[in-house]
N, C-alpha and C positions, 0 to 999 in steps of 0.2 A: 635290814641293816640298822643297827644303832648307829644315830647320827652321832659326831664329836659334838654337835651344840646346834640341839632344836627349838631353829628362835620363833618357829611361827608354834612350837606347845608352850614356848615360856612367856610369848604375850598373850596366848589365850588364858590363860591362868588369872588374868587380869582384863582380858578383854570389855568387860561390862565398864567397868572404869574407865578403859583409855576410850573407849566410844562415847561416854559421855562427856568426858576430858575434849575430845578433840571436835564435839559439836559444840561445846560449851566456846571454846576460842575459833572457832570459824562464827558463830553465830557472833561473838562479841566484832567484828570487824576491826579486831588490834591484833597485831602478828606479829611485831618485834619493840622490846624495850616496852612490856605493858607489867598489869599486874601479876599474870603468874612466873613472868623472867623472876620479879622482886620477891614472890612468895617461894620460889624455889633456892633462890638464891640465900634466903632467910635462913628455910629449912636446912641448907645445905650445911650453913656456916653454923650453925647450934647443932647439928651432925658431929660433923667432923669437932668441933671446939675451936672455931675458929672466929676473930671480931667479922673479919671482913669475907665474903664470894664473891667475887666477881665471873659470871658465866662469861664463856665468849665460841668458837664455832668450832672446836676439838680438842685434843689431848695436847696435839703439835702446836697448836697456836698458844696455849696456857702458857706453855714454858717459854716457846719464843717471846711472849711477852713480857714475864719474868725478866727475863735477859735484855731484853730491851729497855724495861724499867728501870733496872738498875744502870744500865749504860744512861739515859735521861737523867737522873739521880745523882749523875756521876762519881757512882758507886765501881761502876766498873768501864772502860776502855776496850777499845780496837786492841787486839793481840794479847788481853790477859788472860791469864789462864785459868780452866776451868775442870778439873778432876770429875770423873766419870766412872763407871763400872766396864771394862770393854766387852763385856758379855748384855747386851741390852736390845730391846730392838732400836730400827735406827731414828726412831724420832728422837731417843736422847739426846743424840750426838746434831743432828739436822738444825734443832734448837740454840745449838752452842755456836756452830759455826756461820748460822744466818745472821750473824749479830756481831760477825767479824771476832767471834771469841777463840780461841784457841783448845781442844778436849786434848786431856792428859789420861791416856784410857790407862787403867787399874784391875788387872786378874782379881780373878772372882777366889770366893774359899770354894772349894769341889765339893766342902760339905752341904751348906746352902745354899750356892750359887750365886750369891749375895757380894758385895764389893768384900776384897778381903783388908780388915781395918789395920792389919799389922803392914801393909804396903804403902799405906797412905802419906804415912809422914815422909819417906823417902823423895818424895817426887813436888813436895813442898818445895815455893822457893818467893821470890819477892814479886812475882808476878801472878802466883796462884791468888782468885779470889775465891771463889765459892768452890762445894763436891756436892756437887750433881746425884745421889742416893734414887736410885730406881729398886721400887718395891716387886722386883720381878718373879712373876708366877703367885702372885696375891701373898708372897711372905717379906714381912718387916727387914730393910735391910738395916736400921739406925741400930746402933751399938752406942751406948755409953761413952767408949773410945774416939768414936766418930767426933760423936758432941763437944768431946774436951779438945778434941785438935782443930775443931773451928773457934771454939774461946780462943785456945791460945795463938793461934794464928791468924785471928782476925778476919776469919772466914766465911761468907755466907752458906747456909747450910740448903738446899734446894733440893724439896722432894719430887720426883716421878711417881705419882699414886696413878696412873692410871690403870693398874691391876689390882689393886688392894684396897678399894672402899671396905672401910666397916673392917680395915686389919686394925690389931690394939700394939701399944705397947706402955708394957706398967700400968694398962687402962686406957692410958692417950692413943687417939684415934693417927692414925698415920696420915698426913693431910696437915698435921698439929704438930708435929715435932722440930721443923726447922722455922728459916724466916719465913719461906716461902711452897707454896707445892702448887703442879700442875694436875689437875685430874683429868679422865678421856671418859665420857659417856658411850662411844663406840654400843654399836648394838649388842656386842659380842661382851661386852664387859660386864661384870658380876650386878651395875648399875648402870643398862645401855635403854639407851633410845633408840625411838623408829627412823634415826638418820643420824648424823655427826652432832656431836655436841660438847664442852669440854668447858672448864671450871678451872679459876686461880683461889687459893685461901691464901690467907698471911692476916697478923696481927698489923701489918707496918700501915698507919692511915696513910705515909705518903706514897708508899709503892702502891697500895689498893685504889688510891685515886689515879697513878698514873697510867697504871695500865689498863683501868677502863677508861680514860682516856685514849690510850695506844688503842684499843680494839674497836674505837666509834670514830678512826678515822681522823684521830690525835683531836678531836673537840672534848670542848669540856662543858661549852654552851654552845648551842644552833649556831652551824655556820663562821665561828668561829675557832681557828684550829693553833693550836700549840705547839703539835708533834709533826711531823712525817707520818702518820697513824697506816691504820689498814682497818679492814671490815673483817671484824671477826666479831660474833655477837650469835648468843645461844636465841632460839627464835620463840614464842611463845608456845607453838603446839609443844615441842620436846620438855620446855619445860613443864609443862600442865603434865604428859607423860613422867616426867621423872619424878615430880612429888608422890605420883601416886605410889611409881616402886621404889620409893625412899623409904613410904611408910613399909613395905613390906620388905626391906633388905633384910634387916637383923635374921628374920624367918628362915630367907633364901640362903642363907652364908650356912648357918645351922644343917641344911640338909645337905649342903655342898662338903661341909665338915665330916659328916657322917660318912657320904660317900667315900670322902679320899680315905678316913680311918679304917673303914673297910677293905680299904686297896692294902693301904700299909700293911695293917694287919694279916689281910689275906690273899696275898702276891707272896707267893713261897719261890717262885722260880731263882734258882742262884745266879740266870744270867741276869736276873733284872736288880737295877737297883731304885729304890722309891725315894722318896723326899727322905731328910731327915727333919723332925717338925717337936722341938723339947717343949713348945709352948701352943696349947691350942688357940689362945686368942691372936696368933702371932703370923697366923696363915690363914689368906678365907679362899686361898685354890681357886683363883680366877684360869691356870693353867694346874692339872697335875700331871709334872715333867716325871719321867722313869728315863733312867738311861740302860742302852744296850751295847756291845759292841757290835752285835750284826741289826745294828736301829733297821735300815731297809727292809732286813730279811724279813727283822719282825713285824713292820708296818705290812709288807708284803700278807704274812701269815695269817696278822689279825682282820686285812681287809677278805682274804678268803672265807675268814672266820663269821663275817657281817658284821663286825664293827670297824667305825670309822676311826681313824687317828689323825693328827697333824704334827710337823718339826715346826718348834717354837725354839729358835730359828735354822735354817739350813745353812745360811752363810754368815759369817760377825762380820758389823759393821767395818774394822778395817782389812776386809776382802772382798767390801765392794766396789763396782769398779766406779760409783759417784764418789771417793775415796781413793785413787789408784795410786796416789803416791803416798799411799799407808802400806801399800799391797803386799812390800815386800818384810814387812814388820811382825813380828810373832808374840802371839799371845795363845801359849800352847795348852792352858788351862780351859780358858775361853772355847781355843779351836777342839780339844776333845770336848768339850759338854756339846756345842752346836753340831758336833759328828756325832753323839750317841743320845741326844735327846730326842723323845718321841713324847706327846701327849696324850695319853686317856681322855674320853668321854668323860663329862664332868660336870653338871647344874644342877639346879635346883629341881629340875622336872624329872632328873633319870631317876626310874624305877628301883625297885628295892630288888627284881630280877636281872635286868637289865644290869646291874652290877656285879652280880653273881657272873651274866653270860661273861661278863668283861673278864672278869678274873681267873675263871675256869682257862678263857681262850688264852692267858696271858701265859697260865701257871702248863697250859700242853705246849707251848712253845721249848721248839729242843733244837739250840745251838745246835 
């Protein structure tokens, strides 16, 4: 069976490193808020191009803090509204509404799956503050369009990178393009760790001190508290872990790239259709999505076949039933991608055959 994402061959790839990574912080007897939180956090923000990291305990929590931030800030209020992609997973949306915000969900383009930006301005109004841009399936959703409708409407800009470390655009690292971005370490991610883990960037010094504040439990100094806070805080093993595969992402994206060009290129089937991708710095294929109309059949075929797939996702956030009075609401762009999305096997460890097997099995599939 090819797996969709073999994570015990993609930490051995690194194993010598993280075994000495994670004797090195057991032996130090410092486990949270020491020096490799600070030296990843370094690393991370001269990464991405960003002043400030602040690490904190997942994807979900990054953003939620964001959001909290700016409500502290008094940037933003209970009930304003927050523009989103409605094709996303659902931490986007989790984030918006924990915070007493309101999501203004936004059909995707069907070409890139990406927020579509000629929708945007319609749904502006005196209560929207910020558009929530999720980088889904590791390709750049920001558009130039995007940018000028938060100048002109005084909008905070908020990225979802937690599928897209190390995506570019124009150069700039996505992470860098708005005020503010949440990243997910998740093990599964193109930059995951051996458990949860999750990262805020922004240039804003007063948002970067508030929400590591918000995530130590609203302190800013021992014992004394400012905020309503929560524990959310990256731990020192994962960090010690993450610099090591920081140093080697750029490598990993690279082979991740080849693979999916491979796919593009040689995925002949006419019931399939592949990413469309005009910019290679612009995707690093944390998912590569292909859609079907018979997606089951074909999950069904390929898993006969020995390899493995996944639906990234099988249901949109407003048909879930923690959302039930969305339920009756249609987002019919949305709702075909999440009906005919099916994922490929896709990292950095897959074989140069193992691609071949994938493609062969794709390209005998007969509606």
């Amino acid at each position: 069976m090819i797996k969709f994402l073999d994570l015990q061959k993609i930490t051995a790839k690194y194993a010598d490193e993280i075994h000495a990574a994670a004797r090195r912080v057991i032996d130090s007897g410092w486990y949270l808020l020491g020096e490799e939180s600070k030296q990843f956090e370094t690393n991370y923000s001269r990464y991405i191009g960003t002043n400030h990291c602040i690490g904190c305990g997942n994807g979900l929590d990054a953003l939620t803090l964001i959001f909290r931030g700016y409500i502290e800030m008094g940037v933003m209020k209970a009930g304003d509204e927050v523009i989103v992609p409605a094709n996303t997973y659902i931490a986007s949306i989790l984030a918006i509404t924990e915070n007493g915000l309101k999501p203004v969900l936004v059909e995707p383009n069907l070409d890139t799956y990406q927020i579509d930006e000629e929708k945007i301005e319609e749904v502006i109004n005196e209560k929207s503050k910020a558009i929530l841009i999720v980088h889904l399936y590791g390709q750049c959703a920001y558009t130039e369009k995007i940018g000028m409708l938060c100048k002109k409407h005084n909008l905070k800009l908020i990225e979802d990178n937690a599928q897209a470390h190390g995506c570019k655009y124009n150069g700039k690292k996505t992470g860098s393009l708005g005020d503010a971005a949440g990243h997910s370490f998740y093990p599964g991610k193109n930059l995951g760790a051996l458990g949860d883990a999750g990262a805020i960037t922004t240039d804003d010094d007063e948002l970067a001190k508030t929400v590591r504040s918000l995530g130590n439990y609203g302190s800013q100094r021992k014992y004394v508290f400012r905020y309503l806070g929560r524990n959310s805080r990256i731990d020192e093993l994962q960090a010690a872990i993450l610099n090591i595969k920081l140093r080697h992402l750029d490598e990993d994206l690279e082979l991740r790239k080849k693979a999916a060009h491979r796919y593009i290129k040689e995925i002949t089937n006419p019931n399939i259709i592949t990413p469309i991708v005009k910019d290679r710095e612009a995707h690093v294929f944390h998912i590569f999505p292909i859609r079907c109309s018979l997606r089951n059949e074909l999950q069904i075929f390929l898993h006969e076949n020995g390899i493995e797939t996944l639906i990234h996702y099988p249901i949109p956030p407003h048909k879930q039933e923690c959302y039930d009075n969305w339920n009756n609401r249609s987002f019919p762009i949305t709702e075909k991608i999440h009906r005919e999305e099916l994922s490929l096997p896709i990292s950095a460890v897959l074989t140069g055959q193992e691609i071949t097997d994938v493609i062969h099995a794709v390209n005998k599939f007969n509606a």
